[in-house]
C-alpha positions as CSV (number, residue, x, y, z in Angstrom):
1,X,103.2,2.8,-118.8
2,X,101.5,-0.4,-120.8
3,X,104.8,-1.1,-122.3
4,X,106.6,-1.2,-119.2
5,X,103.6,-3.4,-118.1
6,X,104.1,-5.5,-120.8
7,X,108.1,-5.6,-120.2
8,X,107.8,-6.9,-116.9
9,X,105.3,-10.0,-117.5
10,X,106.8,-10.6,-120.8
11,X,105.7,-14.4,-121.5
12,X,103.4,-14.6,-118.0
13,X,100.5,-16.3,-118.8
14,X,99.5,-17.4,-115.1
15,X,96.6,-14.2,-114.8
16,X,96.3,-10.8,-114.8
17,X,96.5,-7.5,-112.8
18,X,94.3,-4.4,-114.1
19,X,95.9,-1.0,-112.4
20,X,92.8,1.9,-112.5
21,X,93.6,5.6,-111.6
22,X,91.1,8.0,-110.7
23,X,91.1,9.6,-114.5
24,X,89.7,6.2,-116.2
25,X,92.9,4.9,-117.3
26,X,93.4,1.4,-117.2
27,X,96.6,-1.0,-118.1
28,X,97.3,-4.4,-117.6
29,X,99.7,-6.3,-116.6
30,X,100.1,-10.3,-117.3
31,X,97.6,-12.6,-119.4
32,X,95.0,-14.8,-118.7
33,X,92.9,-16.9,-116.1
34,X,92.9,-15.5,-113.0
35,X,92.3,-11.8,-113.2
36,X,92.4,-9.3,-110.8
37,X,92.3,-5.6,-110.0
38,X,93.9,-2.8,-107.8
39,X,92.5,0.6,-108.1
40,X,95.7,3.1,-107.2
41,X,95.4,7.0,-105.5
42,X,97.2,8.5,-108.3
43,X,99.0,7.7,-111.1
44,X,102.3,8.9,-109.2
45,X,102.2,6.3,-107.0
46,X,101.5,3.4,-109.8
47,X,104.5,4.8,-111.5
48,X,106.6,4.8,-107.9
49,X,105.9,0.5,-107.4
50,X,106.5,-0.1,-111.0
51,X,110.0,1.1,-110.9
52,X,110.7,-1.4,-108.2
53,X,107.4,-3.5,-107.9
54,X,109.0,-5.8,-105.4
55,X,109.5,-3.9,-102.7
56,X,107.4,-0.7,-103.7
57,X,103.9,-3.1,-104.1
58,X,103.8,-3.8,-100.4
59,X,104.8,-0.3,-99.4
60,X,102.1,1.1,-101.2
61,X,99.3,-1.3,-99.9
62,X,100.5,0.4,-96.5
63,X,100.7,3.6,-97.1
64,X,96.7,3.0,-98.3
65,X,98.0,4.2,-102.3
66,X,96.1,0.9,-103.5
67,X,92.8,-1.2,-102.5
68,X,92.1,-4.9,-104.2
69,X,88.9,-4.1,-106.3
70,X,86.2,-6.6,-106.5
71,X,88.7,-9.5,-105.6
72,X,90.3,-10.3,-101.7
73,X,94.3,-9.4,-101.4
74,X,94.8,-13.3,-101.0
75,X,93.7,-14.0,-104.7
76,X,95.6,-11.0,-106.1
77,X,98.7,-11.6,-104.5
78,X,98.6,-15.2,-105.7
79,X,98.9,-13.7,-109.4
80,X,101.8,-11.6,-107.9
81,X,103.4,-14.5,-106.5
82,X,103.6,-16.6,-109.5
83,X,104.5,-13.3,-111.6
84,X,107.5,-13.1,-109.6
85,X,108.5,-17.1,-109.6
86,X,108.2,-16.8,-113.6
87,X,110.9,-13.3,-113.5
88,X,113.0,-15.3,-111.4
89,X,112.8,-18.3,-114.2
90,X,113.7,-16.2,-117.0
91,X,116.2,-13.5,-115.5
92,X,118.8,-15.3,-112.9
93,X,120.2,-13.1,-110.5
94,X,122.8,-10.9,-111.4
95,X,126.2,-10.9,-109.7
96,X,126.2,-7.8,-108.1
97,X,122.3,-9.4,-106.7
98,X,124.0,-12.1,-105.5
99,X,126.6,-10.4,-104.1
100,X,124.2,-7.8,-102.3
101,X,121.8,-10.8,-101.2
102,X,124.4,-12.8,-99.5
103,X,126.0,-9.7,-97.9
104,X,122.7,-9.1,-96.1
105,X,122.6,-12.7,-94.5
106,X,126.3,-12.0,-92.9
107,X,124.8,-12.4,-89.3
108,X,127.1,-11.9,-87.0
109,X,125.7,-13.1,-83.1
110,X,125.3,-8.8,-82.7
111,X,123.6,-8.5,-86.1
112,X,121.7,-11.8,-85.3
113,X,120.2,-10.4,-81.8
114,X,119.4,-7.1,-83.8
115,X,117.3,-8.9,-86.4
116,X,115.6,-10.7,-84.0
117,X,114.4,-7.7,-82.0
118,X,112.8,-6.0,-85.2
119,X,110.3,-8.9,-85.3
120,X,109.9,-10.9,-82.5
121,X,110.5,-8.3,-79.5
122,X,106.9,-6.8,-80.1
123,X,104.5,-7.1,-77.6
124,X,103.6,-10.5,-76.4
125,X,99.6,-9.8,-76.8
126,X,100.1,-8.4,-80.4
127,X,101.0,-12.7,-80.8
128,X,98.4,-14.2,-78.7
129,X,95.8,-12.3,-81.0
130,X,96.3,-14.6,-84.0
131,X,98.6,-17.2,-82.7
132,X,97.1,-21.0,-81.1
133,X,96.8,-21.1,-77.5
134,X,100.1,-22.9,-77.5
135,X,101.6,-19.6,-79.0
136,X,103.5,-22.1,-81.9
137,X,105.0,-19.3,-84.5
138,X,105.6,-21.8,-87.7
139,X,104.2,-24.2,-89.6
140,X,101.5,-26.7,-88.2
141,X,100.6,-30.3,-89.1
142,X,97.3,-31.0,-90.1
143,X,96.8,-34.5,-89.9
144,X,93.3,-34.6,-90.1
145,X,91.6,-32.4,-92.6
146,X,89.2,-30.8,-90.4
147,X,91.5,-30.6,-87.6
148,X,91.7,-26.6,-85.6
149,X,95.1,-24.7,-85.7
150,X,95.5,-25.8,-82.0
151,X,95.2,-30.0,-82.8
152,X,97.8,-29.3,-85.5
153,X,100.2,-27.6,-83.3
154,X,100.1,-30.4,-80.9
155,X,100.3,-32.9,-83.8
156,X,103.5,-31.0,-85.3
157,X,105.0,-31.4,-81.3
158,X,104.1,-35.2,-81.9
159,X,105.3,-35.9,-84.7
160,X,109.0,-34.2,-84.0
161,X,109.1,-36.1,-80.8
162,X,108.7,-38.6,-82.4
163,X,111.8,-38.0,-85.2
164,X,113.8,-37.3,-82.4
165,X,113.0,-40.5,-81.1
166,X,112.6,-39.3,-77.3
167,X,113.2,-41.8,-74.1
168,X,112.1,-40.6,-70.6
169,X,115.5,-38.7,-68.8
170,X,117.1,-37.5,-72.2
171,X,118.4,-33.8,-72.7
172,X,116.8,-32.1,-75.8
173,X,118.4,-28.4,-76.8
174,X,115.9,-26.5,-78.5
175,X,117.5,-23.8,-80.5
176,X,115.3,-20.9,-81.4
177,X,113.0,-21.8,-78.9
178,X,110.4,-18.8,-79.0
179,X,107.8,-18.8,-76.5
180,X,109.0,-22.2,-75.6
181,X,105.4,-24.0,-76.5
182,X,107.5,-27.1,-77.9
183,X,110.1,-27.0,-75.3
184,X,106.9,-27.8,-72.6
185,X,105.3,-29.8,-75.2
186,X,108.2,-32.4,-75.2
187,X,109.1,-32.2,-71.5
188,X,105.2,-32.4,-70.4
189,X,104.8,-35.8,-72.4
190,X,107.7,-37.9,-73.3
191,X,109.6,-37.0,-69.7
192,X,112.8,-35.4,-70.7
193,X,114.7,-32.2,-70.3
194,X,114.9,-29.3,-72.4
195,X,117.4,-26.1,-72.7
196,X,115.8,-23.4,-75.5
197,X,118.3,-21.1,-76.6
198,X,116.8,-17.7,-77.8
199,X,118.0,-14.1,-79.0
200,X,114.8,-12.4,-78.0
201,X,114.6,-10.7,-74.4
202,X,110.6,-11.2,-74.9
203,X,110.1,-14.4,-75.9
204,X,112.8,-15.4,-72.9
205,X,110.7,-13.7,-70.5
206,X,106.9,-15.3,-71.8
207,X,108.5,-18.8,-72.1
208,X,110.3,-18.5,-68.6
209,X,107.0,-17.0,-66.8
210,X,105.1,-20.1,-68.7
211,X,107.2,-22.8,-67.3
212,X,106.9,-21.5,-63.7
213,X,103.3,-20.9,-64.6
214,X,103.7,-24.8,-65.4
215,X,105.3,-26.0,-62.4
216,X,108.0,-27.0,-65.3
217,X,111.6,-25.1,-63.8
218,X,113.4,-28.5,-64.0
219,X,112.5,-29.6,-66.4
220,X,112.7,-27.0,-68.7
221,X,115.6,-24.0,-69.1
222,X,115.2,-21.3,-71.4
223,X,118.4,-19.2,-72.2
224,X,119.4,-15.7,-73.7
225,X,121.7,-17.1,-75.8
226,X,123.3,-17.7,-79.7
227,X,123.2,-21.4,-80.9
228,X,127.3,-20.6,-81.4
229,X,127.7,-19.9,-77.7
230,X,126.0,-22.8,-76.4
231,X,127.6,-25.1,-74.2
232,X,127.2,-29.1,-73.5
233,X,126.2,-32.4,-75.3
234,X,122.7,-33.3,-75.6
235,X,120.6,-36.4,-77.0
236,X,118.7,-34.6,-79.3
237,X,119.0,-31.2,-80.7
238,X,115.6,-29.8,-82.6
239,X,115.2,-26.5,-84.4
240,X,112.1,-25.0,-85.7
241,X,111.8,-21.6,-87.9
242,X,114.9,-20.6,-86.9
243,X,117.1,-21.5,-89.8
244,X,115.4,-19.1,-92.2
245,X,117.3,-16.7,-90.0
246,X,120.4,-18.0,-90.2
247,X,122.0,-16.5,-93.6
248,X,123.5,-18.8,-96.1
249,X,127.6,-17.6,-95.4
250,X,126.9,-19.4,-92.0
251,X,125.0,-22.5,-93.2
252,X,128.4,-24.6,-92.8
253,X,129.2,-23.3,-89.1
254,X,124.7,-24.0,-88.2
255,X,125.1,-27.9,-89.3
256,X,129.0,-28.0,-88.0
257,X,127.7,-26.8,-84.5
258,X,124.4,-29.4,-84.2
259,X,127.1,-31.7,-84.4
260,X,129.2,-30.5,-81.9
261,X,126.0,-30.3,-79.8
262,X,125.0,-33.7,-80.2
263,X,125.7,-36.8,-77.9
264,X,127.4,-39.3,-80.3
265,X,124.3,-41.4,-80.3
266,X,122.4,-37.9,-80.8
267,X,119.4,-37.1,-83.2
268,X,118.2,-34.0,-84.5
269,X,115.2,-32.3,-86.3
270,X,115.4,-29.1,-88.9
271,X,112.4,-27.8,-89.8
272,X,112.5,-24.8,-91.9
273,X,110.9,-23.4,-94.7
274,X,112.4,-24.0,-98.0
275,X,112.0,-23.3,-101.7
276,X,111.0,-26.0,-103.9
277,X,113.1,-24.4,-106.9
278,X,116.6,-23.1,-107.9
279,X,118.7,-20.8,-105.2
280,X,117.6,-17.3,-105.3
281,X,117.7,-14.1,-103.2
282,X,115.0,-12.5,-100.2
283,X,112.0,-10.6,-101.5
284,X,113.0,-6.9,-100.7
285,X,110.1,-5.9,-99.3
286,X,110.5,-8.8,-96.7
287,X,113.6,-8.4,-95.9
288,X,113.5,-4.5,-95.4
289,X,110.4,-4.5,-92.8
290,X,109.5,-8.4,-91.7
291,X,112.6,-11.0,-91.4
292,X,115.9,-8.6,-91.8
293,X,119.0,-10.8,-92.8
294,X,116.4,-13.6,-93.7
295,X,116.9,-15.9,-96.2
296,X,114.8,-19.2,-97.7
297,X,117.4,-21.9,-98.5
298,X,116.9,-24.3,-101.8
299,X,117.1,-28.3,-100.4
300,X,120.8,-27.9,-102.3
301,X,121.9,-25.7,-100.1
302,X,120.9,-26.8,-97.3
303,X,122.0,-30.1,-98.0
304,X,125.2,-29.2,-99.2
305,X,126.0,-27.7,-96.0
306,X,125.0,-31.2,-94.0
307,X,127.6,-33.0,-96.0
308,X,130.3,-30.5,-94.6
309,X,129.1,-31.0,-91.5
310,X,129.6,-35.0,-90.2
311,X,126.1,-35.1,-90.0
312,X,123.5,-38.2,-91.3
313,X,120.6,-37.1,-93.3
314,X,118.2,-40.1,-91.9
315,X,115.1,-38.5,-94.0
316,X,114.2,-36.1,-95.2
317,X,110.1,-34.7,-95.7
318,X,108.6,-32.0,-97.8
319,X,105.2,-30.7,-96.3
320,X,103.6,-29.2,-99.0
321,X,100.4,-27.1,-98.2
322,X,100.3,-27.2,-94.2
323,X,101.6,-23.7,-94.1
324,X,99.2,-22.2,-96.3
325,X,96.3,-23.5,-94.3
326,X,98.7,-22.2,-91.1
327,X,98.8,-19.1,-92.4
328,X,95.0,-18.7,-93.2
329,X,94.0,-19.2,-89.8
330,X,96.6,-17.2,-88.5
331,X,94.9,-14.2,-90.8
332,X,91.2,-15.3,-90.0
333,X,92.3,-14.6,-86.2
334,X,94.3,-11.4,-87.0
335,X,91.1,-10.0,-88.7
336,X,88.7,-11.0,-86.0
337,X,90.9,-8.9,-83.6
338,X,92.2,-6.2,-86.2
339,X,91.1,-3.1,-84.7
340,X,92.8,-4.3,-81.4
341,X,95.9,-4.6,-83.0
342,X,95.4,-1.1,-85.0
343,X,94.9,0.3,-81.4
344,X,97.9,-1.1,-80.1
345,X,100.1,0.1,-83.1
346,X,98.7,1.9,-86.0
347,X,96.6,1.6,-89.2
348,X,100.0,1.0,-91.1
349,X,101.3,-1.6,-89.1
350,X,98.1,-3.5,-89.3
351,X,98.1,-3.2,-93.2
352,X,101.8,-4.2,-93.2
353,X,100.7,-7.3,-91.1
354,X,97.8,-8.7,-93.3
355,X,100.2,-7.9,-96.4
356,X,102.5,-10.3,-95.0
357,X,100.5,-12.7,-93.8
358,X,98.5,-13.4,-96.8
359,X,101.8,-12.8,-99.3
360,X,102.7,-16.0,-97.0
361,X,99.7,-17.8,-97.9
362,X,99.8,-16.9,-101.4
363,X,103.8,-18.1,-101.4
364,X,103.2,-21.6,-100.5
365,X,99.2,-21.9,-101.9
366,X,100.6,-20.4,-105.4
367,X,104.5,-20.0,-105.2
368,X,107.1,-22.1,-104.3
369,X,107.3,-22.5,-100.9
370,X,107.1,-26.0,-98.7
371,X,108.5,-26.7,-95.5
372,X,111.6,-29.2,-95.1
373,X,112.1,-31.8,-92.4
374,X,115.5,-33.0,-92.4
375,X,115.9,-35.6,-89.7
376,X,120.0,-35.8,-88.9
377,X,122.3,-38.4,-86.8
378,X,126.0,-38.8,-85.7
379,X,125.6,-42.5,-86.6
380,X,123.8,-44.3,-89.4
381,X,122.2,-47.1,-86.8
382,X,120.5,-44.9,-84.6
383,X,117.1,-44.8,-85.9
384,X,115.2,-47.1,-86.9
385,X,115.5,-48.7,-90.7
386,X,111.5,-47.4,-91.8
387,X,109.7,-45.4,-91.2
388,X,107.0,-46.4,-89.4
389,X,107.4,-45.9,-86.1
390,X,107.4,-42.4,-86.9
391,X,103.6,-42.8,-88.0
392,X,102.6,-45.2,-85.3
């Protein structure tokens, strides 16, 4: 077992993970400053997540075949995460990896809707538990260092209102529009009208019941409906958290189709997770029970699909640490209401869920994970030639 240890972190020097079974026996895994320990059921299952550690780690922390010892799951999976960034540096992908990776982004509009179900068609309350009030589901923008998850939402809505540089009377399209919190957001304060453009039957029903909750009907539409199949020009086309689900064989076809969408004087916003290193693949274990047919994109490959597409990249932002501090809160709240949630569902879905939440954190405290803005126009004078008006 220690020598399979020892194969695996082979030149890791970034801390280390001590594995104790119920007999005494204890192995190590890694080197170094931080160090942390998992104390397993049996020795079975430490052998069952070391053949594929992976996928295996997380689906043993939810089966219950391992507990963090003396350390929180946050601070140990921050060891993982940079155990895994340092295997990815020193063993590139295979072909047949590749191959397999890219053939589990091929999201067709059916495949697309079915993915979408898996995650986001839970109950609406299971979201509200953790969520801000505004029900935002990605990264917020924390100005202000001591500002609450709900300031930062509304700062994020501010800020890419402000990229789309918004007049009263224009027509936004908001594609992957979840619970529609920024499609209100911009048509409440800056006077124009929005279309979001979901695959989700639940989040169409919340965000429609919120706009007539709103008095909002015209001014806001929300649509069952795939990005390909939407019809019209608009002045500005925005999309947030919805490109990690795009799959990179249809990156070309995403950036070719804002363009079609856009007025020729049009402006759009892409925000989307991203990875602040060399193209890779989808962590198993994320793929398989969180964001099927999910993929984070490298800035190369996202940006070698804009320069298919027509498109302008105005500017580009990297926001470094906003989603770990999201992502935090987001926990704090899910543990506040945690035996709600194991009430609704079960003890294993609630182990899956703080798992994933806090492997999140860990990615972009400890990993490499940011967030990329890419602001995009049809024609190069559009916007303005700085940018300050964007931080007026």
């Amino acid at each position: 077992m220690q020598g399979l240890l020892d194969a695996i972190a082979r030149g890791f020097q970034g801390g280390s993970l001590e594995f104790a079974l119920p007999d005494g026996r204890r192995f190590t895994l890694g080197a170094g400053e931080p160090r942390a320990r998992l104390r397993f059921r049996s020795a079975a299952a430490l052998r069952r997540v070391m053949m594929a550690p992976a996928l295996r780690l997380g689906e043993a922390y939810m089966d219950g075949d391992w507990q963090p010892e003396g350390t929180d799951l946050k601070d140990l999976l921050g060891i993982g995460v940079r155990l895994e960034a340092h295997r990815e540096h020193q063993t590139a992908l295979g072909r047949w990896a590749r191959l397999r990776s890219l053939l589990g982004e091929i999201n067709t509009p059916l495949l697309s809707r079915r993915n979408v179900a898996h995650h986001y068609d839970l109950d609406e309350s299971f979201y509200r538990r953790f969520l801000d009030a505004d029900m935002h589901y990605s990264c917020a923008y924390f100005r202000e260092p001591d500002q609450t998850l709900e300031e930062a939402q509304q700062e994020k809505c501010a800020l890419i209102a402000r990229k789309l540089d918004l007049q009263p009377g224009m027509s936004v399209l908001d594609i992957g529009c979840g619970w529609g919190g920024l499609a209100m957001h911009l048509a409440q304060h800056h006077g124009v009208h929005v279309t979001g453009v979901t695959l989700s039957e639940g989040q169409l029903r919340a965000a429609q019941r919120r706009a007539r909750e709103r008095g909002l009907e015209g001014r806001v539409e929300f649509r069952l409906q795939d990005y390909r199949d939407t019809p019209g020009r608009f002045d500005a086309v925005v999309s947030v958290g919805m490109f990690e689900h795009v799959g990179r064989p249809q990156y070309r076809r995403f950036f070719e189709r804002v363009a079609e969408l856009l007025q020729p004087q049009g402006v759009a916003l892409l925000h989307t997770i991203g990875r602040e290193c060399c193209p890779g693949g989808t962590n198993p274990w994320i793929r398989k029970y969180i964001f099927p047919g999910g993929y984070i994109p490298a800035a190369s490959e996202t940006l070698s699909a804009v320069e298919c597409s027509g498109l302008w990249l105005t500017d580009l932002e990297v926001w470094r640490l906003h989603y770990a501090r999201t992502l935090e809160e987001w926990h704090r709240r899910f543990q506040a209401r945690r035996e709600e949630v194991s009430a609704q569902f079960d003890e294993r879905f609630c182990r899956m869920w703080e798992f994933y939440l806090q492997a999140s954190e860990a990615s972009f405290r400890d990993g490499d994970l940011v967030v990329f803005h890419l602001q995009l126009a049809r024609d190069r004078r559009r916007l303005p030639l700085t940018r300050e008006y964007l931080y007026r």
